[in-house]
C-alpha positions as CSV (number, residue, x, y, z in Angstrom):
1,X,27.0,19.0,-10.1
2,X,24.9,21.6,-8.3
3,X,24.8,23.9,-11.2
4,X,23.9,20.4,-13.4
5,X,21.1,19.8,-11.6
6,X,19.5,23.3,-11.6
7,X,19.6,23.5,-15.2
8,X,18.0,19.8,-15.6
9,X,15.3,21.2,-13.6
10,X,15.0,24.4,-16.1
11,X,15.3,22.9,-19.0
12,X,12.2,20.2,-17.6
13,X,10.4,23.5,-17.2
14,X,10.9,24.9,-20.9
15,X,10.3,21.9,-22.1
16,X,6.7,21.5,-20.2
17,X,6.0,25.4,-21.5
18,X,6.5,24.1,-25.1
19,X,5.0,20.6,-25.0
20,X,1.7,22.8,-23.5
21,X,1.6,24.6,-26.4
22,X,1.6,21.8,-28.9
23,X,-1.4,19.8,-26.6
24,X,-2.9,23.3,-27.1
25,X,-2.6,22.7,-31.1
26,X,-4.1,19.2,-30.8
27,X,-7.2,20.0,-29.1
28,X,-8.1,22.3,-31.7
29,X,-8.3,19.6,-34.4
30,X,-11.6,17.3,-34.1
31,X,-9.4,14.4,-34.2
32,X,-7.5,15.9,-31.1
33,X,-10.4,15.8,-28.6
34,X,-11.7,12.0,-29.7
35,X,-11.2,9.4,-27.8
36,X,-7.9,7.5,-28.9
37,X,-7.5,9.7,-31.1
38,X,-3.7,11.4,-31.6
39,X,-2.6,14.1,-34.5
40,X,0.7,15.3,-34.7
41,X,1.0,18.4,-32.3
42,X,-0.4,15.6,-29.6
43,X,2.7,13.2,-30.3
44,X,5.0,16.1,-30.2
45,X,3.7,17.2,-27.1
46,X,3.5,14.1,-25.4
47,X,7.0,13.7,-26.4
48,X,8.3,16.7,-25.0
49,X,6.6,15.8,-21.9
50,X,9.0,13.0,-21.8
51,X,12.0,14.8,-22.4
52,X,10.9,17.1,-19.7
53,X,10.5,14.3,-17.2
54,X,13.5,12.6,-17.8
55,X,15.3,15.8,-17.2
56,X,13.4,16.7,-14.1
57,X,14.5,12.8,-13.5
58,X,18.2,13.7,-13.6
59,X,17.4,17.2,-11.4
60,X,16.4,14.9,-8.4
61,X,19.6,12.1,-9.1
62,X,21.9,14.6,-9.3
63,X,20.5,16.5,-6.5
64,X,20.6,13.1,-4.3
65,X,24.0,12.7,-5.4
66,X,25.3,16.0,-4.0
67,X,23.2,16.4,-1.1
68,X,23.8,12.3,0.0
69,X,20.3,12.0,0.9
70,X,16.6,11.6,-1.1
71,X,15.9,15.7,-2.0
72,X,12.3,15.9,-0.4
73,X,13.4,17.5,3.2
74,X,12.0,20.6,2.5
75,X,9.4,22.9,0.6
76,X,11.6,23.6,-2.6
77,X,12.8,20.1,-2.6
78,X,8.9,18.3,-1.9
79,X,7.3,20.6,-4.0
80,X,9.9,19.8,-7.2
81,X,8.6,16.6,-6.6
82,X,5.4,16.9,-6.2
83,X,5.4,18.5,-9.9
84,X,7.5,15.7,-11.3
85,X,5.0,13.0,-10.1
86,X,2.3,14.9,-11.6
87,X,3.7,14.7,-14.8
88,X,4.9,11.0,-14.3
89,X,1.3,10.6,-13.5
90,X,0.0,12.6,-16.6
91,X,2.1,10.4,-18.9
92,X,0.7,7.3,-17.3
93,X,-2.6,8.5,-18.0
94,X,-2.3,10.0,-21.5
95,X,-0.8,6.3,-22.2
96,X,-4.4,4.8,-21.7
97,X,-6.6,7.3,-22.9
98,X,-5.0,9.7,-25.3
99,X,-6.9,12.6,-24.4
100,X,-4.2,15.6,-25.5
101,X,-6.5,18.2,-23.5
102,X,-5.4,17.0,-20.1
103,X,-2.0,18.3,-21.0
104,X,-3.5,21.9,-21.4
105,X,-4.2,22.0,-18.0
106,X,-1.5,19.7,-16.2
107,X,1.4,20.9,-17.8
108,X,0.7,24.3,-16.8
109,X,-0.4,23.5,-12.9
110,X,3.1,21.4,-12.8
111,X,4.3,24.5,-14.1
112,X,3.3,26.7,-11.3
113,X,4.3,24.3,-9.1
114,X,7.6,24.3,-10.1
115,X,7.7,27.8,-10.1
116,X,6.2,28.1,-6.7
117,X,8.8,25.7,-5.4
118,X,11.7,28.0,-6.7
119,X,11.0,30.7,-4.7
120,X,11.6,29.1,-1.8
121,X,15.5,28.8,-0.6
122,X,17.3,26.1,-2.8
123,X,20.2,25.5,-0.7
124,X,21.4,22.0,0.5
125,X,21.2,21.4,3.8
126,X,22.6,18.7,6.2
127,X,19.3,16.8,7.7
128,X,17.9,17.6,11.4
129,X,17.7,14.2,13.2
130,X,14.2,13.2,13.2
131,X,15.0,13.2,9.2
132,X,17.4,10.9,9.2
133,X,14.9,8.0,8.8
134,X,14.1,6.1,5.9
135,X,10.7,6.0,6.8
136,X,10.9,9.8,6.2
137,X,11.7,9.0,2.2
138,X,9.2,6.2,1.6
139,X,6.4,8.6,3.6
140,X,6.8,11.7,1.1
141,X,7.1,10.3,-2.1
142,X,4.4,8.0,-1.6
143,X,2.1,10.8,-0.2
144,X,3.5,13.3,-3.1
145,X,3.0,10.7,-5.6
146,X,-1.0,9.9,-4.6
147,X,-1.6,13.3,-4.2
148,X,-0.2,14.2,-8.0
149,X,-2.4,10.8,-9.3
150,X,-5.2,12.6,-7.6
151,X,-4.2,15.8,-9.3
152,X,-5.3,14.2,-12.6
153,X,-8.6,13.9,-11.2
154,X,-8.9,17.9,-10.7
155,X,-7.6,18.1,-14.6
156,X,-10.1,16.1,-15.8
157,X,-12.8,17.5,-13.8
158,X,-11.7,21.1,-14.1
159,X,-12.0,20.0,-18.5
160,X,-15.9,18.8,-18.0
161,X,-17.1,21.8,-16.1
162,X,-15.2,24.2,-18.7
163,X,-17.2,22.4,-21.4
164,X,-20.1,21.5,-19.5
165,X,-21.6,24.5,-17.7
166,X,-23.2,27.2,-19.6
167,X,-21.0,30.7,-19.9
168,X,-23.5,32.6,-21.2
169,X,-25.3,33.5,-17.8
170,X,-24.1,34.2,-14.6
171,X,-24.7,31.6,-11.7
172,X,-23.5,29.7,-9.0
173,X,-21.7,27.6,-11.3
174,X,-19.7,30.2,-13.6
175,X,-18.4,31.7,-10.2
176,X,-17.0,29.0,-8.5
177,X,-15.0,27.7,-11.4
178,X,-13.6,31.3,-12.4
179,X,-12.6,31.7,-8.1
180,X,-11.0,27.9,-8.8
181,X,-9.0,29.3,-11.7
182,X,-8.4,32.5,-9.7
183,X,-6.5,30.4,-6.9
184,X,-4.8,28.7,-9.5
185,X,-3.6,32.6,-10.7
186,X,-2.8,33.0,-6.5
187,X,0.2,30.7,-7.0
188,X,1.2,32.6,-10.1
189,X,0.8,35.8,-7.9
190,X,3.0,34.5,-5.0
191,X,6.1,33.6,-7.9
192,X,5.9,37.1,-9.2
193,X,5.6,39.0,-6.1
194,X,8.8,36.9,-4.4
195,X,10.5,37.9,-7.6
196,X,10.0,41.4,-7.5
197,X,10.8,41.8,-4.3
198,X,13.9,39.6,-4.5
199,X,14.9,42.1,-7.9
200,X,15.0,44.8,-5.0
201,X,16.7,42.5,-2.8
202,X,14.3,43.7,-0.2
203,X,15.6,42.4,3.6
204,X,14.7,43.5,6.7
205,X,15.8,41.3,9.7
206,X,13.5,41.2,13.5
207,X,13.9,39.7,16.6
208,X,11.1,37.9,18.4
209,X,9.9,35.9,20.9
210,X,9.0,32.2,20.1
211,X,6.1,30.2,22.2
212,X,9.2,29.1,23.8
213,X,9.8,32.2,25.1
214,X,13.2,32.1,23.7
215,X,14.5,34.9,21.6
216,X,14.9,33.8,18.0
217,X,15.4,36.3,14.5
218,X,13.8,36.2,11.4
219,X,14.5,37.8,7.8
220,X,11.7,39.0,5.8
221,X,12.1,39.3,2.1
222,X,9.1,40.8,1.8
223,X,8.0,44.2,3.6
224,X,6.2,42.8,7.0
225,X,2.8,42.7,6.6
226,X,2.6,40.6,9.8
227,X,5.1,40.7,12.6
228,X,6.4,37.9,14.9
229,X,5.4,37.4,18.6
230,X,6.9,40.9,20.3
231,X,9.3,41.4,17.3
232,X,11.6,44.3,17.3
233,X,12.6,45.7,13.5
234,X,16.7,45.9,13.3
235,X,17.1,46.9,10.1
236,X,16.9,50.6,9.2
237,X,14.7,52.2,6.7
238,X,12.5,48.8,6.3
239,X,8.3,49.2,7.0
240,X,7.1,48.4,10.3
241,X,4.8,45.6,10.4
242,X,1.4,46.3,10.6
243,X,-0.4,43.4,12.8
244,X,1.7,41.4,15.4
245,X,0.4,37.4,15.8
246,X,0.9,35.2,18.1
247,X,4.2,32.7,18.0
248,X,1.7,29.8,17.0
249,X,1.2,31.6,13.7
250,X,4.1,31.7,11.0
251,X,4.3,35.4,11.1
252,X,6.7,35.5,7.9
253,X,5.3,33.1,5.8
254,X,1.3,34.6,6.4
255,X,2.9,38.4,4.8
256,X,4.0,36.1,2.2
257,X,0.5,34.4,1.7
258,X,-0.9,37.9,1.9
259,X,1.6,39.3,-0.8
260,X,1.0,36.2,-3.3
261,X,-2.8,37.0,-2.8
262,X,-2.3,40.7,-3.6
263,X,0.0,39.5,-6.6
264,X,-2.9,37.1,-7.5
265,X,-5.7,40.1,-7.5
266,X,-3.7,42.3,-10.3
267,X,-2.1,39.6,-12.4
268,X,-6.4,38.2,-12.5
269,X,-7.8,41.6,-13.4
270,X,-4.6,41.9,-16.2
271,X,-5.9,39.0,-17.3
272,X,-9.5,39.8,-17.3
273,X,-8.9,43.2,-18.8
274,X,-7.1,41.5,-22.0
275,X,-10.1,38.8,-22.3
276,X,-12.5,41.0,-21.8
277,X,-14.6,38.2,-20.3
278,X,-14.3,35.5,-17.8
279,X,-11.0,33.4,-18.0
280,X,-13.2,29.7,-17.8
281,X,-15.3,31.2,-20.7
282,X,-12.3,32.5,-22.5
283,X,-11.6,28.7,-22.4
284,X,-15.0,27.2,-23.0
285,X,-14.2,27.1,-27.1
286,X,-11.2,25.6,-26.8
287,X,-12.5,22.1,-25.3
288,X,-16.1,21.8,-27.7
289,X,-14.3,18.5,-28.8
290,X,-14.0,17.0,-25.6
291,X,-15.7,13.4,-24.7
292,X,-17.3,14.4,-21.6
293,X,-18.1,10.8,-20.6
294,X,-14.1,10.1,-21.4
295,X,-13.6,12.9,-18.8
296,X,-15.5,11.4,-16.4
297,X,-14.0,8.3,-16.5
298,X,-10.3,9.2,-15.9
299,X,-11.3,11.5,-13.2
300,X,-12.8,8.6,-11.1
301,X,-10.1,6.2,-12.6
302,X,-7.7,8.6,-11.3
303,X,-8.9,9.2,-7.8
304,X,-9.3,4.8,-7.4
305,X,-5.6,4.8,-8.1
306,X,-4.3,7.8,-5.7
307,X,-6.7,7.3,-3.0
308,X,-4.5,4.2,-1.7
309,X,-1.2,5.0,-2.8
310,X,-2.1,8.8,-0.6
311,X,-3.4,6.4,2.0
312,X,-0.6,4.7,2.8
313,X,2.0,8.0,1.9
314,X,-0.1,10.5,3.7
315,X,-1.7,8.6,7.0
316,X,0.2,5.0,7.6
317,X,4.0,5.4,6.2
318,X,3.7,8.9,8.0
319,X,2.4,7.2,11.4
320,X,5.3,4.9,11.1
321,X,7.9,7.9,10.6
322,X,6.4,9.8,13.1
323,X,6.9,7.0,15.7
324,X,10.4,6.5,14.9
325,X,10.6,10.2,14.8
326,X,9.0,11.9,17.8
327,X,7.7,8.2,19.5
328,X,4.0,8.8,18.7
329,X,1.9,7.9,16.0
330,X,-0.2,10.8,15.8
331,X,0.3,14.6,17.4
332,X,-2.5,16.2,16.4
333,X,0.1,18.7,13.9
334,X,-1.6,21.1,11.5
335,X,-0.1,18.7,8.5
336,X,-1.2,15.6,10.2
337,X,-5.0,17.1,10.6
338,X,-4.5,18.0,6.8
339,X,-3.7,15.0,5.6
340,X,-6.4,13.1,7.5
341,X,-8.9,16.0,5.7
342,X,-7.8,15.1,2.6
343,X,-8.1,11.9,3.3
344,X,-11.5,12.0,4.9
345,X,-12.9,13.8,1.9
346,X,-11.6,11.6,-0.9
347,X,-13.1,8.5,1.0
348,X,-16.7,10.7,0.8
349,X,-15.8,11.4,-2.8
350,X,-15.4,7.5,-3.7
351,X,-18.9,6.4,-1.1
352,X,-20.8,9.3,-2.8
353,X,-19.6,8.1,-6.9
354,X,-20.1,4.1,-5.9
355,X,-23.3,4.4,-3.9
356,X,-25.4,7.3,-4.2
357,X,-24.3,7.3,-8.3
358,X,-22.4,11.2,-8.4
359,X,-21.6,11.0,-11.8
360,X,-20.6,13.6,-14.3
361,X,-21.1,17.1,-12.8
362,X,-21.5,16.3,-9.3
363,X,-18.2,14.4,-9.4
364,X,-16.1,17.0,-11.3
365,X,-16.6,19.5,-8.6
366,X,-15.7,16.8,-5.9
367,X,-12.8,16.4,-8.0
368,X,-12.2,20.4,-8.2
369,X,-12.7,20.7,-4.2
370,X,-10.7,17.9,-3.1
371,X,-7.3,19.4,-5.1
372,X,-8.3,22.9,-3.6
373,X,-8.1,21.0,-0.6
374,X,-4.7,19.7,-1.0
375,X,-3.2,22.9,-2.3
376,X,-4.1,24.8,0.9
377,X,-2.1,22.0,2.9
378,X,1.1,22.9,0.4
379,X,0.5,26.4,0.4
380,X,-1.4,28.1,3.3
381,X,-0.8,25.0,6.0
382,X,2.9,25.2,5.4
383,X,3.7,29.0,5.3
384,X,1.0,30.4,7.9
385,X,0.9,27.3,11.1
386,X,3.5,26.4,12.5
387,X,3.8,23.0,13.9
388,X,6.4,19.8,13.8
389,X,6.8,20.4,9.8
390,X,7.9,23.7,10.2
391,X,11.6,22.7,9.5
392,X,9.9,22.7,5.5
């Protein structure tokens, strides 16, 4: 049943790559870019995106089936997750407003999740103890599932400023939304550098010292940018690391940021080289249809919804685990101080659109910031600090 559920979960991910491909279709008819408004290539997307989910559906049953508890007790498993509530949260969406654009830019994010979350070890587990809670279930799917509503926010805004701002000149503007799209590429760049690597089946295997002072060892499968706290190399013929950090700093997992940002830098200028221009203007054509008004609508629509349901996943649900878990409700860990960012700025983003009127533009980039914000929390929070979610 293993096996079954790793092919549900690829065959969720072809089906995403094609239904992406058919919204693509649909926003280049005039029809497919007016609101409520659906052509052909829109209903076959949408309906792929279906298929897709209810596959990715059967991934996580039959994965809870063989492991005996919910799969969201690590990265690979959370992250899976995450993606399939981002398309859950698409669907919802795309039922009200049947805007076919906003699944040429979710799809392929819950597509790079997905295929961020594979490279990470896939293995089943038994739980630690301070899993073993209920409490632990309810907290992460709630928080994954306000986090992916509020996902749809960054779609929509990341569709008005691609239609919005003006290509033809440089500015302020044009750079910040190409370096958004280039730390969308980053996550692209840490999937192909852990595969080429893993291709070489590149290992090399330290000892070191954790804060603990206790002796502990660690294998990179990537050559060791970074080394642990007084780490000693035991594997022959393997590069030396470079810098040695201290045991508060994931040593391992900060090579691998580096690597995926390296990856990030040539598979952007590939990418650039080929267009010949700047990705977000290579784009601009492609959403002239778009109701910009529409746009700005489901973005705020879509952070009104998440904001709770994040609120209670993220901040009280995780209070409650944590007291059941390590008896306090709050410990200061990197993820907690994350969260209550995230939070923090999302309450700004809603007293800044109800009472000083940041509408349109001003909101988008709230809207492009805020995601930003909760992709460093999944990416560089969990694989550089380490802290009381390090078991992820």
């Amino acid at each position: 049943m293993a096996e079954l559920s790793s092919n549900l979960l690829f065959t969720a991910f072809i089906l995403y790559l094609v239904a992406t491909f058919f919204f693509g279709g649909a926003i280049k008819d005039k029809k497919g870019g007016m609101e409520k408004k659906q052509n052909k290539w829109a209903i076959f997307g949408i309906t792929l995106s279906a298929i897709g989910l209810a596959a990715q559906l059967g991934y996580f049953v039959t994965r809870w089936i063989v492991s005996g508890h919910a799969p969201v007790s690590n990265l690979f498993e959370f992250t899976t997750f995450f993606g399939m509530m981002l398309v859950c949260a698409f669907m919802v969406i795309y039922s009200i407003y049947k805007t076919p654009a906003l699944g040429v830019i979710t799809l392929p994010i819950a597509l790079i999740i997905i295929a961020y979350a594979s490279m990470f070890p896939r293995e089943i587990a038994p739980l630690i103890p301070s899993l073993k809670s209920y409490w632990l279930y309810i907290h992460v799917t709630t928080a994954a599932t306000g986090e992916a509503v509020l996902a749809i926010s960054f779609a929509a805004g990341l569709i008005y400023l691609l239609k919005s701002i003006d290509q033809s000149k440089r500015s302020k503007s044009t750079f910040w939304l190409e370096a958004s799209l280039f730390i969308l590429i980053t996550a692209l760049g840490f999937v192909a550098a852990s595969s080429a690597f893993s291709l070489m089946d590149y290992k090399a295997d330290f000892t070191w010292t954790d804060k603990h002072d206790k002796q502990q060892q660690l294998t990179y499968t990537m050559p060791a940018i970074f080394g642990p706290h007084e780490g000693k190399l035991q594997t022959a013929g393997k590069m030396e690391p470079l810098i040695e950090v201290p045991a508060i700093i994931n040593a391992k997992k900060l090579t691998t940021v580096v690597w995926s940002l390296a990856g990030g830098i040539i598979l952007y200028a590939i990418i650039r080289l080929i267009l010949r221009k700047r990705i977000s203007a290579a784009i601009q054509p492609a959403v002239k249809n778009i109701n910009l008004d529409l746009l700005d609508e489901i973005g705020y629509r879509s952070v009104m919804i998440g904001f709770p349901i994040f609120t209670l996943g993220a901040l009280i649900f995780a209070m409650i685990w944590a007291q059941a878990a390590w008896s306090k409700f709050w410990g200061w860990d990197p993820k907690e101080v994350w969260a209550l960012i995230t939070w923090l700025f999302y309450a700004a983003f809603l007293h800044l659109r109800l009472s000083k009127g940041w509408q349109g533009e001003k909101s988008a980039w709230l809207a492009m910031i805020g995601f930003l914000i909760i992709m460093f929390n999944l990416i560089a929070v969990n694989l550089v600090i380490a802290g009381l979610h390090s078991y992820a």
